[in-house]
MIDREN-125781 format. One record per residue: x, y, z of N, C-alpha, C in turn. Coordinates in steps of 0.2 Angstrom, whole numbers, plus 5000, padded with zeros to 4 digits. Atoms other than C-alpha are relative to their C-alpha. Example, Ala and Ser with C-alpha at 12.3 -4.5 7.8 and 13.67 -1.06 7.14 Angstrom:
BEGIN
500449945000506249785039500450065000 499649944999506849955036499650055003 
//
This chain:
BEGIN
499450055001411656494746500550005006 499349994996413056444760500550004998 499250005004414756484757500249985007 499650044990415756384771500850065001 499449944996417156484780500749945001 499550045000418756394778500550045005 499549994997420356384790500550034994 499349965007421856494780500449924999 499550065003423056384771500650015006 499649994996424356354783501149975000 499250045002426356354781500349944999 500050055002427156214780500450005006 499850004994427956244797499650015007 500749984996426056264805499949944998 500250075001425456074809499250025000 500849984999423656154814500050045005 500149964997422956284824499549985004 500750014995421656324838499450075000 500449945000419956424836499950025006 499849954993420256564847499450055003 500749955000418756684844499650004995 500350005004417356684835499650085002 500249915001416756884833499350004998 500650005001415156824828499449955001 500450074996413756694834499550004995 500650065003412456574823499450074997 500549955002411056724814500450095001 499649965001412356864816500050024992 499849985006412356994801500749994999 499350005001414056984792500150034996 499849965007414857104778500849974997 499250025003416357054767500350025002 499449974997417857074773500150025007 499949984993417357094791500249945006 499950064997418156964804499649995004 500450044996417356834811500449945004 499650044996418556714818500849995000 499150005000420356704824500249935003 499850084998421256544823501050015001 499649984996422756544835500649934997 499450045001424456454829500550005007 499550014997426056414837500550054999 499649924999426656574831499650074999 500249954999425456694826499450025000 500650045001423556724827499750044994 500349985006422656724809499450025000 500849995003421056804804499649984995 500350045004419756724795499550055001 500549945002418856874786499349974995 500550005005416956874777500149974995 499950015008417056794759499250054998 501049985003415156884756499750025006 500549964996413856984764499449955002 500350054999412656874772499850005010 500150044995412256784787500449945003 499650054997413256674800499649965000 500450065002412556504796500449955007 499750044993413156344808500850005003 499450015002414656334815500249945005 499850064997415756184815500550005005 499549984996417256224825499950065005 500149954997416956294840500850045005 499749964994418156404853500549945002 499650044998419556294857500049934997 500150065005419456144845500550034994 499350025004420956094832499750014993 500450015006420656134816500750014993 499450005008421956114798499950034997 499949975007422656184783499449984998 500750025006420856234774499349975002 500750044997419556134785499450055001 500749945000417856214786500050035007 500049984993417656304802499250015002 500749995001415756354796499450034995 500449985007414556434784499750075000 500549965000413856594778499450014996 500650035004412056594772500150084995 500049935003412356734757499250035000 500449975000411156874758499249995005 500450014995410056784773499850085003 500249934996409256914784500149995009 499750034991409956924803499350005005 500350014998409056864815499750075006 500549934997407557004821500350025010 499949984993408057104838499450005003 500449984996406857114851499450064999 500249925001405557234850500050045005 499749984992405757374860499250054999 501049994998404057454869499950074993 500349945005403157574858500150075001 499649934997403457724868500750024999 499049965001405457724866499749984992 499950005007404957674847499950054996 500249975004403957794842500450064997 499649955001405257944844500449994995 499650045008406557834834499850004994 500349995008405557804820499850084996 500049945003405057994819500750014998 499350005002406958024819500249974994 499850025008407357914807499550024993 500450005006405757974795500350064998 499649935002406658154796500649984995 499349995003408258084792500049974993 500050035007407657964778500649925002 499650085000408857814787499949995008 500050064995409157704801500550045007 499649984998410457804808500050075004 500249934995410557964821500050064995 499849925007410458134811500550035002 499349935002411858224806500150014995 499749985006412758334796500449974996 499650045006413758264780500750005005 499550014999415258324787500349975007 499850024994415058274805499949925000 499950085003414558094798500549964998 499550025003416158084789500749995004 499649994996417158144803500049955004 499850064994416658014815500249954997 499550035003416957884803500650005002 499350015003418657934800500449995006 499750014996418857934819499849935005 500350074994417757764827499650045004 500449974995416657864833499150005000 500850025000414657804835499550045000 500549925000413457954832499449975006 500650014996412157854842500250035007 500049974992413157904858500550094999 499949945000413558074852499450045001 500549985000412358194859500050074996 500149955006411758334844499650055005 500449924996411558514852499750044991 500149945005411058564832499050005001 500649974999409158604828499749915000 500550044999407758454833500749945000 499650044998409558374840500349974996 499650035005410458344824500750025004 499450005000412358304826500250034994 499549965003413458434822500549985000 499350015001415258434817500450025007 499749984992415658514835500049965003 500150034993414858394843500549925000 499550045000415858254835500750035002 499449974998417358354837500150005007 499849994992417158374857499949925000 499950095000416858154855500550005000 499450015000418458144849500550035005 499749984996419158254860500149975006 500250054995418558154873500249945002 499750084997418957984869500650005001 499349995000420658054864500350005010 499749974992420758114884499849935006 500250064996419957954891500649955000 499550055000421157824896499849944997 500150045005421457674886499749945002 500350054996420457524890500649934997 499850035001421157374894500149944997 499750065006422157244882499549945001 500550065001421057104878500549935002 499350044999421956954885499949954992 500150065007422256814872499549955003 500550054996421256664872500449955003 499850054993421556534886500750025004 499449984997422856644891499849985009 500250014990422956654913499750025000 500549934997421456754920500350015007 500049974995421756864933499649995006 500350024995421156784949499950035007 500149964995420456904962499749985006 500450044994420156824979499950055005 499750004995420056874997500850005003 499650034995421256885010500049935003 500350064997421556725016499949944996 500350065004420856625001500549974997 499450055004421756484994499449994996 500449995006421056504976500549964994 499550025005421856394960499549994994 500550005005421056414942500749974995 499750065006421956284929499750034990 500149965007421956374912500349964993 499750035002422656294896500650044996 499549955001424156344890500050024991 500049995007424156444873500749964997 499650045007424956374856500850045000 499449975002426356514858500349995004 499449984993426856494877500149934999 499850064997426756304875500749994992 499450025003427956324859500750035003 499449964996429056454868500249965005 499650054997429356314879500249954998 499850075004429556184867500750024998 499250004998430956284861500650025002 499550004994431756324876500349955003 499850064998431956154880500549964995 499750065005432656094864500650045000 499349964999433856234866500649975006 499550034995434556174882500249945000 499750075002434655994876500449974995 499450015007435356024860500750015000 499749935004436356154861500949975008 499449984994438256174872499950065001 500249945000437456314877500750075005 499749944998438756464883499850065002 500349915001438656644889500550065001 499549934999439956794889499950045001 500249934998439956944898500550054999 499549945000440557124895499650065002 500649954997439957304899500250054995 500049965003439857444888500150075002 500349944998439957634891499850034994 500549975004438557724883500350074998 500049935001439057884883500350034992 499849985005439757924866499350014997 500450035005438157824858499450065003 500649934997436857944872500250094998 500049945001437658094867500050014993 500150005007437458054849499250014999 500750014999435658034851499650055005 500449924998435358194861500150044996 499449945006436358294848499450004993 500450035008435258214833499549985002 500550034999433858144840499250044995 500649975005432558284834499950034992 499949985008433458324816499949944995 500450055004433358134814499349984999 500650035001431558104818499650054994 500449985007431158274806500149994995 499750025007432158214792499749944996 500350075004431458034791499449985003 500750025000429558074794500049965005 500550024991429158044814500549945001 499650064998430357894813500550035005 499649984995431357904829500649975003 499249994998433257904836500049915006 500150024992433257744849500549965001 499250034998434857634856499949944995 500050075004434157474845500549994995 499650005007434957524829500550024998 499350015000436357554836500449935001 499950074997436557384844500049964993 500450025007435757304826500650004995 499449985004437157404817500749975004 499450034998438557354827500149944999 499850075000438057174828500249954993 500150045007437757154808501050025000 499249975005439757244805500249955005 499650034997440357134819499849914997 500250075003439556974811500049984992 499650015006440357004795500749975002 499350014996442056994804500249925003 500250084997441456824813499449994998 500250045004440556724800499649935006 500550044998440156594812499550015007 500549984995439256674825499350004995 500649995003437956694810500049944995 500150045005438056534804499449955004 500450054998437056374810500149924997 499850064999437256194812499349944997 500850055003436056064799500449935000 499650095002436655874804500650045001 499650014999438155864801500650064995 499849935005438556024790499850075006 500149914996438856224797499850034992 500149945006437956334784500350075004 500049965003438556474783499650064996 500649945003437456654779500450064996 499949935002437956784767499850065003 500749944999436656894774499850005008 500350014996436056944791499350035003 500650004999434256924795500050005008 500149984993434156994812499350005003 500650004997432856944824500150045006 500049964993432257074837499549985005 500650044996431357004852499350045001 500849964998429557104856499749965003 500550044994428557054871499350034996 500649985002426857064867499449965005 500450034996425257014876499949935000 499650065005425556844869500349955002 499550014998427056814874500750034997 499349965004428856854867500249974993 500050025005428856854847500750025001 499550005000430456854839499950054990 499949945005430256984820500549994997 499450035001431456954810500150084993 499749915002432457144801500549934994 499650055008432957054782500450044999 499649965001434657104775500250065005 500149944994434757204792500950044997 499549965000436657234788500050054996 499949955007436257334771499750065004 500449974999434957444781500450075004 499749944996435457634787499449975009 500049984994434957684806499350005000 500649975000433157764801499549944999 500750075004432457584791500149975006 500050034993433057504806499649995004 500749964993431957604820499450014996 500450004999430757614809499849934998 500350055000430557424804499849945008 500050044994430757384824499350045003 500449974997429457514828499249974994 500550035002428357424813499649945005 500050084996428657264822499750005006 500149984990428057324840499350014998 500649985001426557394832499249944999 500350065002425957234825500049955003 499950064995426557114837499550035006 500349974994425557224852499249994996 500550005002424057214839499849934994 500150075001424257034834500049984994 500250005004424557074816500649964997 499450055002426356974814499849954994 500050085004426456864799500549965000 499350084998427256684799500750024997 499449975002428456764788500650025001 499449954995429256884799500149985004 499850044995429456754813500449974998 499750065001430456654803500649994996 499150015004432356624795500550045002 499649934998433156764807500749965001 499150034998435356704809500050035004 499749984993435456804824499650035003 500650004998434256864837500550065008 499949954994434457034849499450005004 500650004995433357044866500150045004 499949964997433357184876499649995007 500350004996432957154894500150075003 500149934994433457324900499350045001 500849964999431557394896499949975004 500550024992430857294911500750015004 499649984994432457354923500649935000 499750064999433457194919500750024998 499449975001435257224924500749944998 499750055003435957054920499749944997 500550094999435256874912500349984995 499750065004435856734902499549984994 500450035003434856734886500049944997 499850075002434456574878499750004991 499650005008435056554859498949964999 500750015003433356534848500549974993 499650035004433956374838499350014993 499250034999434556344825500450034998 499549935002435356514826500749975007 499350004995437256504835500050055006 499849974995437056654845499650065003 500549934999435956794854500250045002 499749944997436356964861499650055004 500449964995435657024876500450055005 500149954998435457194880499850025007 500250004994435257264897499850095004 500149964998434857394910500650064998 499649954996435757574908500150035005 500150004992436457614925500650065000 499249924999437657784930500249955006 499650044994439157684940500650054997 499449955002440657764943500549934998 499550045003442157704933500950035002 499449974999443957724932500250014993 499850005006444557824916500750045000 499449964999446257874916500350015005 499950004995446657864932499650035005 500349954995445157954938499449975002 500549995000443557914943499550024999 500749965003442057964934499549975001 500550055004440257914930499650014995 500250035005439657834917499349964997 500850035001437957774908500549914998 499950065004438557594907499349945001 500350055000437557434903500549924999 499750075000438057244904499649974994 500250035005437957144888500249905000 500150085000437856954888499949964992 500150055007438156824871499949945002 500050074999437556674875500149954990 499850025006438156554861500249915000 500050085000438256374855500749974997 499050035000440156304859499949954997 499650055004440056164849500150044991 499449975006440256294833500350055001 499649944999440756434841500550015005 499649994996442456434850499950055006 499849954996442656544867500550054998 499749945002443956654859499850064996 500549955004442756704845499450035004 500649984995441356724856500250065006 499949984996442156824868500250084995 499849945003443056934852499350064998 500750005005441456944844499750075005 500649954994440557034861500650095000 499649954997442157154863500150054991 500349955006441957204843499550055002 500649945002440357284846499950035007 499749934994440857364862500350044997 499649955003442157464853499650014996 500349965006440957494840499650055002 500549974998439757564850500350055006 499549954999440957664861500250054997 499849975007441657734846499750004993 500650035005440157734835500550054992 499649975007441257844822500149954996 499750065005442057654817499449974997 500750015004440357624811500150024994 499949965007440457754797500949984998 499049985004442557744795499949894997 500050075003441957534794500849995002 499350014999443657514805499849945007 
//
């Protein structure tokens, strides 16, 4: 019997998507639950899992081709049989077969618990070589596997589909490869564009000195990560926190513009940007205000994980009031970031840099960084805009006003 493989239901904010990969080709075994095609949106890309054990049957939609909320993409023939491998000569066969009539299965011999170990770590007993009796895999010998793979360097990120390829010439060679551009890089510039045309777009600058907040986070870093289970100390949820109590204070930084009405947010849905192989997704930290220091870091360190592994869902890209972007992780010591409509304002983070200052008549140096609000002047004044930036300096200066809420 075929069961057809359908495209996911798609939001109401997803027009249609593009198949990206297909993980399995036409006679291919398949087991429920295991992915066989990834269909790539304009924000993030969805897996289309097994419905049933089976056989890949035809497929309609192939590698780059458009497809809609629910359309068939192709079929799986239930309980078919995959299509026969080659035979391999009689001489290498005959050993395998012995082997396998030892073992009673298909699979290389080993002990209970060294079968279960590899499992738990991805590890294929066929390329584990077994020093036990007539070459059985022992539990050591998975153990020195993993050991192994642990020590080996990571193989390289899978690029996305039709992203750029890496084109490797000569000296000399004038080389030009024409690629199309993904659904995420060509919305990232959709709207970049709509930003710049809609918007009155602003930016204000100031600098911060770090040193209270860095000496906070040397002091406490290791009592915080054992207290709240591996979660870790990091400048974000500093910045996160400052920016929710300062956007209590100035309401329309966290408002936004529909027609010819300013909504206004009780609540703020803070988006933090993550570069990802992809491009740059934006996550969005719900009720971020109500959240202590620890949900914070670890809901940005969840975000990181899944955006570097492509597991983002539409949800979490979408309804943030205000948006933080940190270019100081790639060395960036100044930039203008540009407002993610139809939010009023973004807050971009920068390089920490030791510069000497003047504090008190004296000369010091200090960890500072430059902070940048880009902001949209048709709802938000220059006064506020500017108060707004110099709030969460003082806050972050003086991170005690955090807890005093002053």
């Amino acid at each position: 019997m075929a069961i057809e493989i359908k495209a996911p239901t798609f939001p109401e904010s997803v027009a249609d998507g593009t198949v990206a990969t297909w993980h399995k080709q036409p006679g291919d075994a398949v087991k429920r639950d295991e992915l066989i095609v990834d269909i790539e949106t304009d924000k993030v890309v969805l897996e289309v899992l097994a419905t049933a054990d089976g056989v890949l049957g035809a497929i309609v939609k192939g590698e780059g081709d458009t497809v809609l909320s629910d359309e068939v993409l192709g079929s799986i023939v239930e309980g078919g049989a995959a299509a026969a491998a080659p035979a391999a000569a009689p001489a290498a066969a005959a050993p395998a077969a012995a082997a396998a009539a030892d073992a009673g299965e298909d699979d290389p011999v080993a002990a209970p618990a060294a079968r279960k170990l590899a499992e738990e770590n991805g590890i294929d007993l066929a390329s584990v070589a077994g020093t036990g009796k007539g070459g059985r895999v022992t539990k050591e010998d998975v153990v020195a596997a993993v050991a192994n793979k642990k020590a080996a360097p990571a193989p390289a990120a899978k690029p996305a589909a039709a992203a750029a390829a890496q084109v490797v010439v000569a000296a000399g060679d004038r080389t030009e490869k024409r690629v199309p551009m993904t659904r995420l890089r060509a919305k990232i510039a959709e709207r970049l564009v709509e930003a710049q045309s809609n918007m009155a777009m602003l930016t204000t600058f100031n600098e911060v000195d770090m040193t209270e907040v860095m000496a906070l986070r040397s002091k406490y870093k290791d009592l915080f990560e054992k207290t709240h289970n591996g979660v870790r100390l990091g400048f974000m949820s500093f910045f996160v926190k400052a920016a929710t109590e300062a956007l209590k204070r100035f309401p329309a930084v966290n408002a936004s513009i529909d027609g010819n009405d300013i909504v206004y947010h009780g609540f703020a849905d803070v988006g933090v940007a993550v570069s990802s192989d992809r491009g740059l997704v934006v996550p969005v930290l719900r009720n971020a205000e109500s959240m202590s220091l620890a949900e914070i870091e670890n809901g940005i360190a969840t975000f990181g994980k899944k955006a570097r592994d492509g597991k983002l869902a539409i949800e979490e890209m979408t309804g943030g009031t205000f948006t933080i972007t940190n270019g100081g992780t790639f060395g960036s010591m100044m930039s203008t970031p540009i407002v993610n409509p139809p939010q009023a304002a973004i807050l971009g983070m920068h390089n920490i840099i030791q510069r000497p200052m003047a504090i008190n008549g004296q000369v010091v140096i200090r960890p500072m960084m430059y902070l940048a609000l880009s902001y949209d002047h048709r709802l938000i004044d220059g006064k506020e805009a500017v108060t707004f930036l110099v709030t969460i300096k003082n806050l972050l200066e003086d991170p005690s006003r955090l807890l005093l809420d002053i």
